[in-house]
N, C-alpha and C positions, 0 to 999 in steps of 0.2 A: 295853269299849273296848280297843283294842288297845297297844301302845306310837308306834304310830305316828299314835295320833287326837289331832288337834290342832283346840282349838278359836278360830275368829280372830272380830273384828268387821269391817265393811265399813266399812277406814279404807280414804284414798288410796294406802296402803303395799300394799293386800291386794287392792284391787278395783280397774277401772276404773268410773268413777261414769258412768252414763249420763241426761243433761239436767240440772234444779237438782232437789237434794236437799238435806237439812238433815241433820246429823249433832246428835244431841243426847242427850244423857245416856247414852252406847257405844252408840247405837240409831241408823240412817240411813232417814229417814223420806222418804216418797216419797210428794206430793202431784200432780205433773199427769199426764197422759199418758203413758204409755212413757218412765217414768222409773226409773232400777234399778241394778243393776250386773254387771260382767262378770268372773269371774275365771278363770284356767287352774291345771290342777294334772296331776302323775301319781301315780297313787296308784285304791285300792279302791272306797272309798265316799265320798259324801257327802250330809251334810244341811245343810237349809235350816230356821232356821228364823224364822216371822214374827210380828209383831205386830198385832192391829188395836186401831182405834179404838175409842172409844163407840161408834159408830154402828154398830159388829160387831155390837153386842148388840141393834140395834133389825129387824136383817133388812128394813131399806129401801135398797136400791141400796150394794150393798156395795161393798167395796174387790174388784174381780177383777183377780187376780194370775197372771202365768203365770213357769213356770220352764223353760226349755231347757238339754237336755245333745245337746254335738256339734251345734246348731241343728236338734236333735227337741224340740218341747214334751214336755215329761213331765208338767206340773201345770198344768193351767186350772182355778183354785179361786174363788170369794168368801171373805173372811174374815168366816167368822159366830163367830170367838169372840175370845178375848182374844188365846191363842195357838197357835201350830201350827206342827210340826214334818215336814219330807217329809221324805223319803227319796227323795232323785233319780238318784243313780246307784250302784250296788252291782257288784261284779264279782268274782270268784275271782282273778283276777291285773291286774297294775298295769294301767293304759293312763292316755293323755294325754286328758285332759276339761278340755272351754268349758262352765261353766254361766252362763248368761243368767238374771237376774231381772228383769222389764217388769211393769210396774202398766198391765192395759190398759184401765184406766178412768179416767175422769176426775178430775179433782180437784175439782172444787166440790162430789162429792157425801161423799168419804170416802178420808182417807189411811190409809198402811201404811207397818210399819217393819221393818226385815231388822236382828235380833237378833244374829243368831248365825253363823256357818258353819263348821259341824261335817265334815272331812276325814279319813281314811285315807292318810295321803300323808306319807313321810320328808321332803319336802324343801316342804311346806306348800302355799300355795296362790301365788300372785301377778295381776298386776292382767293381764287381758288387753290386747294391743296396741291402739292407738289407728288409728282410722281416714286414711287420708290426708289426708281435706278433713274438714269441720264446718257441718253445716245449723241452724240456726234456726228454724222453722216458728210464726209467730203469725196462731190461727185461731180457727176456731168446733168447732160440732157435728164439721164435715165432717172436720176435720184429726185429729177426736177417733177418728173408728170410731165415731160413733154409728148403731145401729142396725144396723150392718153384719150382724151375725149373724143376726138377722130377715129373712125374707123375706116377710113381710105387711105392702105399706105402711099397713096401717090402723092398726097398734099403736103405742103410744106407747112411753117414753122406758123404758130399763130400763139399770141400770150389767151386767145380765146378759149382754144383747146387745151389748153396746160394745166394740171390739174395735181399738184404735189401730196393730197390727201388718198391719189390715188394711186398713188406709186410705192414699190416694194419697202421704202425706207420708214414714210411716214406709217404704211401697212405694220413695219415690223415693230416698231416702236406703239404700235395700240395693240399688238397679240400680248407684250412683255409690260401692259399697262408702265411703260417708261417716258417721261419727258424725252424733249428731243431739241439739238439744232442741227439746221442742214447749213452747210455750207456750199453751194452747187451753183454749176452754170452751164447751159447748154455751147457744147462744142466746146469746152476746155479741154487740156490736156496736160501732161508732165513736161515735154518738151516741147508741143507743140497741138496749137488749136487745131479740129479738123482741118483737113487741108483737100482740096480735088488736083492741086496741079506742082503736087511732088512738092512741094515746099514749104517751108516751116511758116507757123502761122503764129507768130511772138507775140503777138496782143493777147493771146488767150491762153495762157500759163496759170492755172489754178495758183501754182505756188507765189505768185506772186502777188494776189491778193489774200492767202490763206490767216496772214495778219492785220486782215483792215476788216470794219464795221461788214462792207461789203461791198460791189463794182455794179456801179448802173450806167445809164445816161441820164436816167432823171436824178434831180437834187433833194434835197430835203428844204424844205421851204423854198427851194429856188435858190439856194446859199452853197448848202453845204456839199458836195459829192463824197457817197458814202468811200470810195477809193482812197480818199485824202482822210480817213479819221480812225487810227488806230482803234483795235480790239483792245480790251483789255480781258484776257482770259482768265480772271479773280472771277468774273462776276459769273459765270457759267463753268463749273469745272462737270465732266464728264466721267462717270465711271468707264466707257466705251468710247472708241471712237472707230465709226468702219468708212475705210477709204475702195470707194470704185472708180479710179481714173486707169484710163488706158484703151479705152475703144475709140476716142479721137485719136490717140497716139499713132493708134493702129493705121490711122488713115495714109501716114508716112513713112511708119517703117516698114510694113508689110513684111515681109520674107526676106528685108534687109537683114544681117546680121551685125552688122557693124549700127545702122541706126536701132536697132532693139538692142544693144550692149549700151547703148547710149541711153536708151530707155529706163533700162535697170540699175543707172548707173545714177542719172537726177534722180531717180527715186528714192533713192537709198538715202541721197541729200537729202529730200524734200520731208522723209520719215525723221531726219534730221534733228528738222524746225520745229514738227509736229511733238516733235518728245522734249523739245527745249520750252514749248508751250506749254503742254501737256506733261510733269516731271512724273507723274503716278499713275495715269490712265493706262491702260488695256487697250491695245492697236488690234485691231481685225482688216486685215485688206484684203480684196476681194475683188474681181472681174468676171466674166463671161455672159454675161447676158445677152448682149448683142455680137457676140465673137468673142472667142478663146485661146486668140492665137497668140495673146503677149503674156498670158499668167506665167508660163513658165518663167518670164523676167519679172515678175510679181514676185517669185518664190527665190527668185535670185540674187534682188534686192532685197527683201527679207534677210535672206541668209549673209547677204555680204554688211547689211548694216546690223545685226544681231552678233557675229566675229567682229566686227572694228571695234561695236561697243560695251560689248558684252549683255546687251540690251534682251533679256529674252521675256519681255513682255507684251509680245507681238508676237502674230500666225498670220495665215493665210485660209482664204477661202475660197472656193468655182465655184459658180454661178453654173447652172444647165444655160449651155444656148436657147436663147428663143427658137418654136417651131413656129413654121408658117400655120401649121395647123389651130393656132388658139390666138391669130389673127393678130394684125398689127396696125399702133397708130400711124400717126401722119409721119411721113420720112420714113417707113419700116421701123419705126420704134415700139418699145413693147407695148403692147396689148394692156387692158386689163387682168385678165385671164393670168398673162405672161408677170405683171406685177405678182398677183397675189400667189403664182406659185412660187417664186422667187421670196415675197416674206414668208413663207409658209419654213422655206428650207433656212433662212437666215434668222430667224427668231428659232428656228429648234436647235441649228446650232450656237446660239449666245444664250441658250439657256442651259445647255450643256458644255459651255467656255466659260460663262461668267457662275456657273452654279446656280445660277437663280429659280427661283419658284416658280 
């Protein structure tokens, strides 16, 4: 070590925090999607380094982490052990360095926690600048990057393949140079998690974690389940927030009428909670990506919670369906191709909803 290696933790003094994360025991644990943090510094080197969970050690759908210098990925890892230390940027003379930390997999399957951040730098590290605006994004699979990396729609689910920086959300939120958090979990739903055999699938109600940290099976040090540790929404308030549930929903109501009245009818609750969290934010919901058979009760919910509450600062948005033509990940999930047209149409319109630049 030199005289000038200074070692920091990722407090709010040292990092900018990207989406909900838990700070616990000088360790800042990171359970949903593209959740991390961003610091600047000038100076030679620096390292990263991480924690995982239990679930490191079982090598089922791990924690996959990426780290960027200068917005270069330098590390796409899984964490298969307890800890680990990169090495991300190294140089003979100073220069000015952005490193990005992004968890790009999900959190239901396994969190991570950023330990340490180890510098070369006199005058230390500091928190990178804060975006103009602030996205929200509460979804599914799609908002996750699942599958993304795969190009066989026949293969199933892997935390390998899942790739959140690649997906329309975190897409839309870098065309609208916006912060962002995701709130998402593959196979959730309003009423009901995917389901194949006609019946409701109750573990997996987005709205029921929509007020906690976040849901995994891994813990934070082994202690704590992110499930059990309330949000507090002071610390993240959102100019936007865009909801895409309802293509798991899809999986049970199908051409019911009676289970899509039902559909549109939590929803209207769940848009609810989200504004009793939310007193001032701008609600965008939206569906079709993978099927467009429930917006009409997207629009209906809308409508029936905008009359009870006179709430009219919320819309709706369609998605184009995915075409087979611009290919699909693992499980028939979208594509690349199929993300980036998707941000392309959703960043044009919040930039003509929200008026922004």
């Amino acid at each position: 070590m030199t005289e000038t290696t200074q070692v920091y933790r990722a407090t709010e003094d040292n990092v900018k925090i990207i989406g909900r994360t838990h700070y616990y025991n000088d360790v800042r644990w990171l359970a949903l999607s593209g959740s991390g943090v961003e610091f600047t510094f000038y100076g030679r080197k620096a390292e990263i380094t991480l924690l995982g969970d239990a679930i490191a050690l079982t090598g089922n759908n791990l924690a996959r982490m990426a780290i960027c210098v200068n917005g270069v990925q330098v590390i796409d890892d899984q964490l298969n052990q307890r800890e680990v230390t990169y090495t991300v940027f190294e140089s003979d003379t100073e220069q000015e360095v952005t490193v990005t930390v992004i968890k790009l997999s999900e959190a239901a399957m396994s969190t991570a926690g950023i330990q340490a951040i180890t510098v070369d730098a006199s005058e230390g590290i500091k928190p990178a600048p804060a975006g103009v605006h602030t996205i929200e994004f509460i979804g599914d699979s799609i908002t996750c990057g699942y599958g993304v990396d795969d190009e066989d729609g026949t293969h199933s689910f892997s935390t390998a393949t899942e790739d959140v920086t690649m997906a329309y959300a975190y897409q839309t939120a870098r065309r609208l140079g916006a912060d962002y958090s995701m709130v998402s979990y593959s196979g959730y739903g309003i009423i009901t998690g995917y389901t194949e055999n006609d019946q409701k699938l109750t573990t997996h109600l987005l709205p029921d974690y929509y007020e906690k940290v976040g849901k995994s099976e891994g813990r934070f040090a082994d202690t704590l389940l992110p499930q059990e540790l309330p949000w507090d929404f002071n610390r993240l308030v959102p100019d936007l927030i865009v909801i895409n549930l309802g293509t798991n929903d899809d999986s049970y109501t199908k051409d019911d009428p009676g289970r899509q009245a039902e559909y549109a009818r939590e929803y209207a609750g769940f848009l609810t909670t989200v504004r009793c969290c939310n007193p001032h934010t701008k609600i965008l919901c939206t569906l079709g990506i993978m099927g467009d058979r429930l917006y009409p009760y997207v629009e209906q919910a809308v409508s029936r919670y905008s009359a009870e509450t006179g709430d009219s600062n919320i819309s709706t948005m369609k998605f184009e369906v995915q075409l087979a033509a611009d290919g699909y990940g693992s499980d028939s999930h979208p594509s690349r191709v199929t993300h980036l047209k998707a941000a392309d149409r959703l960043a044009a319109h919040i930039q003509e909803l929200m008026k922004w630049e």
